[in-house]
N, C-alpha and C positions, 0 to 999 in steps of 0.2 A: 413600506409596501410589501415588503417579503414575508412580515406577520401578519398583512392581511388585519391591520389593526392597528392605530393611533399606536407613534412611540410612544409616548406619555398620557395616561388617564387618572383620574382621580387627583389625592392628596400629591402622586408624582408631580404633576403640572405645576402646581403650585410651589413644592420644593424645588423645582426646575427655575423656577423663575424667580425665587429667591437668590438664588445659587450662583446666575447670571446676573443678578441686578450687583449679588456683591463683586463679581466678576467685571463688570461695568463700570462701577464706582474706581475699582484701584486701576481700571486701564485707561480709562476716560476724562475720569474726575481727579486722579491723582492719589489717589486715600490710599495709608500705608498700612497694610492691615497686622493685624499682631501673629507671630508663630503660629498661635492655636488656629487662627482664621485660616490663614492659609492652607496649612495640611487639612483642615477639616474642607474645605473646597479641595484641596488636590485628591482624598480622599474618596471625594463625590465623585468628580469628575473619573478617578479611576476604577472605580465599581460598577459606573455607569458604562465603561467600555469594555469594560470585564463581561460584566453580564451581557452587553448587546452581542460581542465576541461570542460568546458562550449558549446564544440561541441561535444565533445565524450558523454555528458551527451545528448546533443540532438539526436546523433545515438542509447543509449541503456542506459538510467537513472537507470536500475534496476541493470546493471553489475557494473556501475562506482558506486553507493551506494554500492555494494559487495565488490569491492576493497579497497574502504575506510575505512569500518570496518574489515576485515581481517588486511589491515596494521594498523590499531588501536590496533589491538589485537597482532599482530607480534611486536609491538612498545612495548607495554607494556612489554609482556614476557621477550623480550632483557633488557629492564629497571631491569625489578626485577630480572631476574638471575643476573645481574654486579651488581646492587647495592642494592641487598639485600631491608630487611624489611625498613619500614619506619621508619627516627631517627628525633629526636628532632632537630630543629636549632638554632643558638645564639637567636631569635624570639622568642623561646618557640613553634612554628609551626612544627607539622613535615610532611615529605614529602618524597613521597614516589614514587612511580607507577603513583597512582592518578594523581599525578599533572603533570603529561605527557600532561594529557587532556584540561589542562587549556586554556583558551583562545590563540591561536595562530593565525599568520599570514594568513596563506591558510585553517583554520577550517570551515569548513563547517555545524557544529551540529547544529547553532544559528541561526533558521531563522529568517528571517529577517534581517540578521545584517547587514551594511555595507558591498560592498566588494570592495572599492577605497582603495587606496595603503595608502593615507593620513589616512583617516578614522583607517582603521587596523593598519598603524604607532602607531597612538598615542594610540589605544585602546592596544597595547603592552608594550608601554612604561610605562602607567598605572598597567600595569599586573604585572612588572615585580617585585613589591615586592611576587610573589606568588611562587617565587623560591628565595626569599631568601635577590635577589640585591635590593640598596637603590633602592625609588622611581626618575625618572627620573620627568627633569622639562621643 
């Protein structure tokens, strides 16, 4: 509604609806899809919120910044009402709320930072001893 124009036209539509059929199959139907399947849908699915991000931000920067911190903040609350105070982990680390904030996929706080799908891959894979799991290689 904000572009005043169909999200999806043309050949999009169609890869849209590939994309979810295979999307569908592994949630529904159960199908175990191989590596390449999946980053190739995780891939889509993050480009596709990249970019809607990236025109909504060009219609009104100061709303889409508001949203983002409201659901920062709505993130958090849910965090710490279900999981309570921060506890220690086998690590000696503890974690809590906070680390909600840590470097993710679609975060926006770091400018500068990359925002290709590889780039952000790997800079998660790295992260991820920051909840707890080994490091990835």
């Amino acid at each position: 509604m904000n572009f005043k124009r169909p999200f999806l036209t043309g050949k999009d539509v169609g890869t849209y609806e590939t994309r979810f059929g295979f999307r569908n199959e592994v949630i529904h139907q159960g199908r175990f899809p191989s590596a390449k399947e999946a980053l190739d849908f995780a891939r889509y699915v993050y480009e596709t919120i990249l970019n809607t991000r990236t025109l909504l931000k060009e219609l009104d920067a100061e709303a889409v910044q508001k949203v983002q911190i409201l659901h920062s903040f709505r993130g958090h609350r849910a965090v710490e009402a279900k999981a309570g105070p921060p506890v220690k982990g086998a690590d000696g680390l503890y974690r809590g709320v906070g680390t909600s904030g840590y470097p993710m996929m679609l975060n926006t706080m770091v400018q500068g930072a990359p925002t290709d799908f590889d780039s952000r891959l790997a800079e998660a894979k790295e992260n991820l001893w920051l909840w707890g799991f080994p490091p990835q290689k």
